[in-house]
C-alpha positions as CSV (number, residue, x, y, z in Angstrom):
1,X,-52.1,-28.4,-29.2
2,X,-50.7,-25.0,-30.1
3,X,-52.1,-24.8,-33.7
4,X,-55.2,-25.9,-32.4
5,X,-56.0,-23.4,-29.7
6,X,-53.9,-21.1,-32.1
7,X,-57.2,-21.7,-34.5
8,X,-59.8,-20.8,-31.6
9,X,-60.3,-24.3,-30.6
10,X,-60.9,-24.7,-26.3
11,X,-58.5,-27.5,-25.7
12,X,-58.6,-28.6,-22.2
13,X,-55.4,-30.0,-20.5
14,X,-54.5,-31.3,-17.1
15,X,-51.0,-31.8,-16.1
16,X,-49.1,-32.0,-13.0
17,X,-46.1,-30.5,-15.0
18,X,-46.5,-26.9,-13.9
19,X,-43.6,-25.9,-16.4
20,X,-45.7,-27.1,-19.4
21,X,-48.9,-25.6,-18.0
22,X,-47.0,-22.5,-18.1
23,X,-46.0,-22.4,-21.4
24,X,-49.1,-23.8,-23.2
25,X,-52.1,-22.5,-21.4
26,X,-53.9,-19.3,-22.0
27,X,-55.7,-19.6,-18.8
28,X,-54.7,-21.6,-15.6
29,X,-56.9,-23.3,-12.9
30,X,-55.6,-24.6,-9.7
31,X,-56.9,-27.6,-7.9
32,X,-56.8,-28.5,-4.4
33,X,-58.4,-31.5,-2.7
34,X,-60.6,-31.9,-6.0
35,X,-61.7,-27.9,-6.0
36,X,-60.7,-24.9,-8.3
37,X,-59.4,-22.7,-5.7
38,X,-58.5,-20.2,-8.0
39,X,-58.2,-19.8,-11.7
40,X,-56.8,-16.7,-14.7
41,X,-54.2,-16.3,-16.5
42,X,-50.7,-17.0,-15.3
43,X,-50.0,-12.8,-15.1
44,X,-53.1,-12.6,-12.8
45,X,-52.3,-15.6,-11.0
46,X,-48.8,-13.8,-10.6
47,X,-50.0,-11.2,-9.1
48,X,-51.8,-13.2,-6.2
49,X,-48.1,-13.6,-4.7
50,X,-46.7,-11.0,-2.3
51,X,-43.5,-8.7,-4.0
52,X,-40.3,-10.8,-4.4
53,X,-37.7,-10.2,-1.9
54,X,-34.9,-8.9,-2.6
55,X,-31.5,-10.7,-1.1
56,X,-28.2,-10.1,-1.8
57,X,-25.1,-13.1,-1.6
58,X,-21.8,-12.8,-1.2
59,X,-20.0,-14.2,-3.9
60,X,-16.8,-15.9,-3.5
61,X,-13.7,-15.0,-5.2
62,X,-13.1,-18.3,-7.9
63,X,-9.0,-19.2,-9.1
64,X,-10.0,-17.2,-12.1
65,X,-11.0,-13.9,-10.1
66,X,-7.4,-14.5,-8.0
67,X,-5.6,-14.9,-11.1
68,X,-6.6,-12.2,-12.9
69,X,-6.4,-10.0,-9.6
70,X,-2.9,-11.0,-9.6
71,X,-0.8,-10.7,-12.5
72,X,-3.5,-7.6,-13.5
73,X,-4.4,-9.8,-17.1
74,X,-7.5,-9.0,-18.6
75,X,-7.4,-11.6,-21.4
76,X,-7.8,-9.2,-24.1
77,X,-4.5,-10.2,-25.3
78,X,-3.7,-11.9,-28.8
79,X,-4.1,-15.3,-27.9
80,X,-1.2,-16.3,-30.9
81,X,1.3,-14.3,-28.2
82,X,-0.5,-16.7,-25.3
83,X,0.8,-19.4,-27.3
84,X,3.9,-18.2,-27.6
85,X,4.7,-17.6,-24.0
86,X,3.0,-20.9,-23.2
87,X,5.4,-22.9,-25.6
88,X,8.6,-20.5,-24.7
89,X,7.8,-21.2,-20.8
90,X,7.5,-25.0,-21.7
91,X,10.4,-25.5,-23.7
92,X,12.8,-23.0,-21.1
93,X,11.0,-23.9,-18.0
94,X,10.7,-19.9,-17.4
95,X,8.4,-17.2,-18.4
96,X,10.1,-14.9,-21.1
97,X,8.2,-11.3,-21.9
């Protein structure tokens, strides 16, 4: 369908899958109740909405953020001494620096 609209061919589609409207039509008409209530391009149609709102959400702290909080780790650190602390805490049963 692309390559043929691409080549100036009118190629009319009708879908109930908004998502694929959006990405393969040049122009957009809407249909309620049998009518075109309205019809343009998906930027004019856009612009038929009111401004977005703005809202801001609290985001909760995950184990990661408390980790790294904790023990001040950024993760930046060569992960060969990672493995090294991991094996040396596994094989002693404490945490050698």
């Amino acid at each position: 369908m692309k390559d043929l609209a691409g080549r100036g061919t009118t190629v009319l589609l009708t879908t109930q899958d908004l998502d694929e409207a959006e990405q393969l039509a040049d122009r957009i008409a809407i249909l309620h109740r049998g009518r075109i209530i309205v019809n343009g391009t998906l930027a004019e149609l856009k612009q038929l909405l009111p401004p977005a709102k703005v809202e801001y959400v609290e985001k909760q702290p995950t184990l990661e953020d408390v980790f790294l909080a904790i023990t001040g780790d950024d993760g930046k650190e060569d992960k060969d001494s990672d493995a090294h602390k991991a094996a040396t805490t596994a094989s002693t049963g404490s945490d050698k620096k």
